[in-house]
NUDREN-278270 format. One record per residue (C-alpha): residue number from 1; residue in one letter; x, y, z. Coordinates in nm, 3 decimals, padded with zeros to 5 digits. Layout:
BEGIN
   n res      c1      c2      c3
 NUM   a       X       Y       Z
...
! end
This chain:
BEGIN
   n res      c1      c2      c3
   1   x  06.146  11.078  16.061
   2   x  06.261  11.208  15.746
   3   x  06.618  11.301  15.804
   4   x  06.660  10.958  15.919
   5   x  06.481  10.765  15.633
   6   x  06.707  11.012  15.401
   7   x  07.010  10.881  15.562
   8   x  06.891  10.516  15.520
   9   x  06.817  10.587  15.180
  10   x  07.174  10.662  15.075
  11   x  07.308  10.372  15.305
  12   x  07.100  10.176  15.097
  13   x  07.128  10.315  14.743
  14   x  07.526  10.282  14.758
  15   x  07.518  09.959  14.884
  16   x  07.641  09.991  15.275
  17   x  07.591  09.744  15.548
  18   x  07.602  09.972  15.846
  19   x  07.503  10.296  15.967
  20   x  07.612  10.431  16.321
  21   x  07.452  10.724  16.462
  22   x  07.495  10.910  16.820
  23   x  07.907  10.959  16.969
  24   x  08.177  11.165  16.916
  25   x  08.149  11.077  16.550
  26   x  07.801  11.227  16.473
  27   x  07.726  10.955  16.213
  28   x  07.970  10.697  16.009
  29   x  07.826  10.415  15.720
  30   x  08.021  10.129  15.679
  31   x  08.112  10.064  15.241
  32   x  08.333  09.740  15.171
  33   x  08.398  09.687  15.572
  34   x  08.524  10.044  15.629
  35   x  08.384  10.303  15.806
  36   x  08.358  10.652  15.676
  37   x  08.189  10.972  15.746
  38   x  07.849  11.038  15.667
  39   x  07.828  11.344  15.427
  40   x  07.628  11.566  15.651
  41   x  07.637  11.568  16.012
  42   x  07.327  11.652  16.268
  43   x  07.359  11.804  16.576
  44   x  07.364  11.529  16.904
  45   x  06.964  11.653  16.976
  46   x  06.906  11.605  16.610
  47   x  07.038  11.248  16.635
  48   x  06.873  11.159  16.968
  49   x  06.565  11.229  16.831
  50   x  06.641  11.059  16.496
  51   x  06.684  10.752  16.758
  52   x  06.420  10.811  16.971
  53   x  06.188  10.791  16.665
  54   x  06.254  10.421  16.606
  55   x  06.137  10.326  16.954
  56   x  05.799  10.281  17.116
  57   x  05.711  10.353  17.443
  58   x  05.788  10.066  17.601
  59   x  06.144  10.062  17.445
  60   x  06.183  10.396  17.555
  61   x  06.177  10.298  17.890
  62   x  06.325  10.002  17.864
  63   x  06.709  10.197  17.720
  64   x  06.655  10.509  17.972
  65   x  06.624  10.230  18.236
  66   x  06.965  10.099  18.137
  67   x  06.878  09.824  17.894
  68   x  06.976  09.801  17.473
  69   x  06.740  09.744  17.223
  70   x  06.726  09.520  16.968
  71   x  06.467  09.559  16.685
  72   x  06.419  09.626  16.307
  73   x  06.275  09.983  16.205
  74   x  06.072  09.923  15.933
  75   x  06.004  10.173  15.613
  76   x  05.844  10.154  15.362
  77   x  05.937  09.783  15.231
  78   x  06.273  09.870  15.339
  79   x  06.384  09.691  15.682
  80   x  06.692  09.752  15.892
  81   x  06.782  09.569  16.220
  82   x  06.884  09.798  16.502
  83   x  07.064  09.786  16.828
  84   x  07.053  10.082  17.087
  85   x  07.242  10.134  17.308
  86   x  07.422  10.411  17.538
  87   x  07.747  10.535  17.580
  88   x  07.873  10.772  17.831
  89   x  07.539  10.859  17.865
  90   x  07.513  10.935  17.514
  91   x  07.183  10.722  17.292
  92   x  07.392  10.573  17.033
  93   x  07.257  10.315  16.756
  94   x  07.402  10.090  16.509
  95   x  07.156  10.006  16.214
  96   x  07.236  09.709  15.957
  97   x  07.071  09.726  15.633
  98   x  06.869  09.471  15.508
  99   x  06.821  09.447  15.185
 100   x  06.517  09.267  15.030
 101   x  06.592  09.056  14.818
 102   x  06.728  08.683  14.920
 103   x  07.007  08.618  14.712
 104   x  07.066  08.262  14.581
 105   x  07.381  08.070  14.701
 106   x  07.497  08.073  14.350
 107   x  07.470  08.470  14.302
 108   x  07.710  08.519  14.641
 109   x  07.944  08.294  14.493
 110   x  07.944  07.999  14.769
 111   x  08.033  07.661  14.706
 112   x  07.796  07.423  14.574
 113   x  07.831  07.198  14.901
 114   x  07.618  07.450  15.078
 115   x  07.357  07.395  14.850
 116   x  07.389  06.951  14.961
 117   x  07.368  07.075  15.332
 118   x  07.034  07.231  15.292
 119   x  06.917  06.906  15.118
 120   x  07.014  06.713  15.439
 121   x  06.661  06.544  15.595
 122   x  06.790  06.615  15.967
 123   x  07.107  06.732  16.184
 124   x  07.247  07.095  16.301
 125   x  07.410  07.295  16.027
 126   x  07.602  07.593  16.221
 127   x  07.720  07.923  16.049
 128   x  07.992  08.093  16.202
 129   x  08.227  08.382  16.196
 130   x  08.272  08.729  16.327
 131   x  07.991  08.983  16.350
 132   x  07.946  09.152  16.018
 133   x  08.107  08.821  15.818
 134   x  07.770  08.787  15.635
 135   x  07.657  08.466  15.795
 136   x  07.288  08.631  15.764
 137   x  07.278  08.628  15.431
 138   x  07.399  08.332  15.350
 139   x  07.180  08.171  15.606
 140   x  06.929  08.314  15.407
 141   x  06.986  08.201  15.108
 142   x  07.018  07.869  15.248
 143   x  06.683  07.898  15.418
 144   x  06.561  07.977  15.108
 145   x  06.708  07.687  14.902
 146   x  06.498  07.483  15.103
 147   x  06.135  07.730  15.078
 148   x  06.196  07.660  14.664
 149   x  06.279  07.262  14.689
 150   x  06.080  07.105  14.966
 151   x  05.746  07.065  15.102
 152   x  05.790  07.110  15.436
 153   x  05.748  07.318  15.749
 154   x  06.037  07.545  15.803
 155   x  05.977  07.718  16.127
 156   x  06.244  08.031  16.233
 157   x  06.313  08.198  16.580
 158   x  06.500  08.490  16.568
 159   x  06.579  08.820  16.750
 160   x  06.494  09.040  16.532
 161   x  06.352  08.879  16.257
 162   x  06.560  09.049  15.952
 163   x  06.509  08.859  15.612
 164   x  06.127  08.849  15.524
 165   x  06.096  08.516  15.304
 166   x  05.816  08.459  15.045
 167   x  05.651  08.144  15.100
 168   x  05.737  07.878  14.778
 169   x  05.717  07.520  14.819
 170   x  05.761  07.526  15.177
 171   x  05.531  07.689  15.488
 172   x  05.738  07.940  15.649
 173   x  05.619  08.047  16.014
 174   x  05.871  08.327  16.129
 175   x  05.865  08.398  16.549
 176   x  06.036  08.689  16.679
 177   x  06.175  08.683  17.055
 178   x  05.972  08.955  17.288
 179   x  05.705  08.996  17.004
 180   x  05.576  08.659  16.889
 181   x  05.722  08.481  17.237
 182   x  05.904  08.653  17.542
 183   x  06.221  08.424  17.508
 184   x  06.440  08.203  17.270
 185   x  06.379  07.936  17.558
 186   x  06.037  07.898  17.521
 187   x  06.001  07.945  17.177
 188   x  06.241  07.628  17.146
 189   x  06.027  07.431  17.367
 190   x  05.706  07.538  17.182
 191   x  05.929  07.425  16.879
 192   x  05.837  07.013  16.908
 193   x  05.459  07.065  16.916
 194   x  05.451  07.333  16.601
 195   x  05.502  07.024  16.367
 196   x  05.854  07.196  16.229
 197   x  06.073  06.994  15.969
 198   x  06.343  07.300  15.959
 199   x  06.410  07.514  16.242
 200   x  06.654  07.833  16.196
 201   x  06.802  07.931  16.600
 202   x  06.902  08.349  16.502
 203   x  07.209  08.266  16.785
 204   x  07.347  07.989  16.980
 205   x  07.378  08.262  17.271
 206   x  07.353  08.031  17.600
 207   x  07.353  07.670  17.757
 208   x  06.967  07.669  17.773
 209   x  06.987  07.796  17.401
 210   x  07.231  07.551  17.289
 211   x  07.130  07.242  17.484
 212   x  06.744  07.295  17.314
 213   x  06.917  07.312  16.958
 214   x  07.077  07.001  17.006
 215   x  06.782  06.827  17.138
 216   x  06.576  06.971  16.815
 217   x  06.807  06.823  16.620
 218   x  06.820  06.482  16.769
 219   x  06.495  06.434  16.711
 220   x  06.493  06.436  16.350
 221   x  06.485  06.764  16.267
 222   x  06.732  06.987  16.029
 223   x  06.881  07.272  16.241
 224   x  07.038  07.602  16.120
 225   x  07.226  07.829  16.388
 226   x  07.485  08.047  16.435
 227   x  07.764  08.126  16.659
 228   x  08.060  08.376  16.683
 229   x  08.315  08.173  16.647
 230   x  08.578  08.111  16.364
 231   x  08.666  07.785  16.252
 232   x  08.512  07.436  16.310
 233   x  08.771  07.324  16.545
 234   x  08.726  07.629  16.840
 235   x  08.322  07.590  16.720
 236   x  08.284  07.206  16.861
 237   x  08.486  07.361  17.188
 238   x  08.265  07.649  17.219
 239   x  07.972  07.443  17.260
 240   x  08.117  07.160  17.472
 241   x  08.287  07.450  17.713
 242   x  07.902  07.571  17.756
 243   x  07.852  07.277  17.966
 244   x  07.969  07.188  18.321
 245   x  08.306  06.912  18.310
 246   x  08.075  06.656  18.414
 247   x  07.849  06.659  18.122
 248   x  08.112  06.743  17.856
 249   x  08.223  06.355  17.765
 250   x  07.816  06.291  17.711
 251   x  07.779  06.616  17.515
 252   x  08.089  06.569  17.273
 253   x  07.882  06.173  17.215
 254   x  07.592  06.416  17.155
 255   x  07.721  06.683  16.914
 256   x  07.930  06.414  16.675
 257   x  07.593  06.250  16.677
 258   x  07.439  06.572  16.522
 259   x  07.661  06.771  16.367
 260   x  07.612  06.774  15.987
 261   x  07.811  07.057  15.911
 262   x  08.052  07.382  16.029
 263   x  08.040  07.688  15.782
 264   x  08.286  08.000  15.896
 265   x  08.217  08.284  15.699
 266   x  08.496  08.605  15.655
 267   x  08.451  08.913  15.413
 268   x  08.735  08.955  15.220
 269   x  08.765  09.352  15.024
 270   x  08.843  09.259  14.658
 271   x  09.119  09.395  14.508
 272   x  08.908  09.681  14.339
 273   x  08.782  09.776  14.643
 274   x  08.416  09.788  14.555
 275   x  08.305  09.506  14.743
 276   x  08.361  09.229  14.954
 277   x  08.394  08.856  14.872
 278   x  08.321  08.514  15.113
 279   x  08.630  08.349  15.237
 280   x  08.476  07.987  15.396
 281   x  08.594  07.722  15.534
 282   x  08.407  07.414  15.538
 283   x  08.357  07.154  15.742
 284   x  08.133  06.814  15.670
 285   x  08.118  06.555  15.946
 286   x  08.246  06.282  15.810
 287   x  08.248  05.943  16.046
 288   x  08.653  06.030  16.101
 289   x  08.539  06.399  16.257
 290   x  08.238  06.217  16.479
 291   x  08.526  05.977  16.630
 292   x  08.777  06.315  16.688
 293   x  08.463  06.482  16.852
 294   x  08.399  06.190  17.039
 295   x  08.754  06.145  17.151
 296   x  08.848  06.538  17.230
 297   x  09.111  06.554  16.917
 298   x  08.968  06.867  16.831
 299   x  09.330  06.956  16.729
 300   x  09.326  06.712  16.462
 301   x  09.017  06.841  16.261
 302   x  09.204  07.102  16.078
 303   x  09.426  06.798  15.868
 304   x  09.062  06.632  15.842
 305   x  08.946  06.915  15.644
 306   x  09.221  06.946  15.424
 307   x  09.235  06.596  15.293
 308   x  08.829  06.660  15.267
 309   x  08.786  06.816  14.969
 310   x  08.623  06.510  14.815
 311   x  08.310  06.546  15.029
 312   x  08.323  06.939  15.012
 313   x  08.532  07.009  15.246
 314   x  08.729  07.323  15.234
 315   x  08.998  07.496  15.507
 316   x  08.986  07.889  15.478
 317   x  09.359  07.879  15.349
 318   x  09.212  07.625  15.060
 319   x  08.928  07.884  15.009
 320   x  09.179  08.232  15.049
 321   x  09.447  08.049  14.789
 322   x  09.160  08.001  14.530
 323   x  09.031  08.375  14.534
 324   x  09.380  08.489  14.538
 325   x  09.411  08.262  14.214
 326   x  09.087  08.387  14.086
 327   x  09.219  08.748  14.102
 328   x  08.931  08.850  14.345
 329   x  09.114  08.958  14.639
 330   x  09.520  09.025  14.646
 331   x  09.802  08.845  14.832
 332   x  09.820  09.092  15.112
 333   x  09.470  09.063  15.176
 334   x  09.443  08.705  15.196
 335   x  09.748  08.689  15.419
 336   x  09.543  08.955  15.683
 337   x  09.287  08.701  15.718
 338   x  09.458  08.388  15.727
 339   x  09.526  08.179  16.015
 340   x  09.822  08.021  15.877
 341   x  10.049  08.283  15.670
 342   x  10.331  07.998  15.592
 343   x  10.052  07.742  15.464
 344   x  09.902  08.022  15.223
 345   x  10.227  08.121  15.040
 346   x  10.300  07.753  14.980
 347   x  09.915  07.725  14.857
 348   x  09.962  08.038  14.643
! end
């Protein structure tokens, strides 16, 4: 529909990440993490039918029946991943632009550790952080590392499949859940007999999910995943809370066994206010964080980190202190997102 590709269009030329249409609101993009008004506004059947549009029939009946879609409207070359939803009654939709081209690790300005992680020959690698923190994109990128240095079979499940990648040195198979395969749990068990060396998991969203993951990557392969989580410590609990108490001492034995590495990811507004910048912290496993897994001293991993920065480790205060010192994001900013206000003056 054109009014809605014309909206996309100037989402995309001005560089926004969002674009919410349907509610009160009529429509709102999101520049820099804020969300402002769209310049022109549609009427609410002008909007349902800008929604409408996206879907097929099957979708259709599928959100009047009660359920929200997830997809990615495609047009042109231009893809966007959508989620549809209603509320109070109203067809609402929240559409995240995608933008083409996979930038490198080194053009988003992440730490050169990242790029060791992806060189890892097996283990889970989880990226984590709140929705809209960019762990997409620099899952991407990392995905993508690995397509231009290794000949191998990288194999991704996701749902929806958002970053297209062009095939280097690697074969790439990408499998999208209620497309390719009806569900993440039987595209995981598929996984061991599709000859994989990489698998990307879109989300850690359940026990089946999460318990297949691990078993992937205990038996030899390299893992990427995500969860919504920040911070490595509350991570490791996330995943061992999945699991009933009396599995939870074998599972922590099971994790530290597998765990390479915790990435969280925030956005940070620079001080010019015309983008955002990564905040990470950084977390390798390290034979001192398998034993605190092991041993439920999840409390403890936060001092690990900080005496880590040898093996590219990082804590988010390390990271904030650095782009305050850079001049990339301002004092106030940095003390929004930290964790630890007292800890980040002293490191300032």
């Amino acid at each position: 529909m054109q009014a809605l590709d014309d909206i996309l269009h100037y989402a995309r030329v001005n560089g926004f990440s969002d674009v919410h249409l349907g509610g009160l609101e009529n429509i709102m993009v999101r520049q820099n993490g804020i969300l402002i008004p769209y310049e022109h506004q549609y009427t609410a059947d002008d909007i349902v039918v800008m929604i409408e549009s996206m879907l097929n029939e099957q979708q259709l009946d599928d959100l009047h029946a009660g359920h929200d879609i997830d997809m990615v409207y495609v047009e042109g070359e231009n893809r966007y991943r959508v989620n549809v939803y209603k509320e109070r009654g109203h067809i609402c939709a929240a559409l995240r632009v995608i933008y083409e081209r996979i930038r490198s690790l080194n053009e988003l300005g992440l730490p050169p550790v990242l790029d060791k992680i992806t060189k890892a020959p097996r283990g889970l690698v989880l990226l984590t952080g709140p929705t809209g923190s960019g762990k997409s994109t620099t899952l991407a990128a990392m995905i993508n590392e690995v397509n231009h240095n290794r000949k191998c079979h990288i194999l991704t499940i996701e749902d929806p499949i958002e970053y297209v990648y062009r095939q280097d040195k690697a074969l790439i198979h990408q499998r999208e859940i209620n497309f390719d395969v009806d569900s993440f749990d039987t595209a995981l068990r598929s996984a061991m007999r599709e000859d994989p060396d990489v698998i990307l998991v879109g989300e850690m969203r359940d026990y089946e999910t999460i318990q297949a993951v691990m078993t992937l990557a205990e038996t030899g392969h390299l893992v990427f995943s995500t969860l919504h989580t920040i911070g490595a410590a509350k991570t490791i609990d996330r995943i061992i809370d999945v699991f009933p108490p009396h599995k939870q001492e074998q599972i922590r034995t099971q994790l530290s066994g597998v765990l390479n590495a915790v990435v969280t990811q925030q956005l940070i507004p620079t001080i010019d206010g015309n983008s955002r910048v990564a905040a990470l912290e950084v977390m390798m496993v390290t034979p001192a964080i398998e034993n605190l897994i092991r041993e439920n001293k999840g409390h403890q991993i936060n001092s690990i980190i900080q005496m880590g920065s040898s093996v590219g480790m990082q804590s988010l205060n390390m990271s904030l202190a650095s782009l305050v010192r850079q001049g990339k994001i301002s004092r106030e900013m940095a003390l929004q997102y930290t964790d630890s206000p007292s800890e980040l003056q002293t490191m300032i």
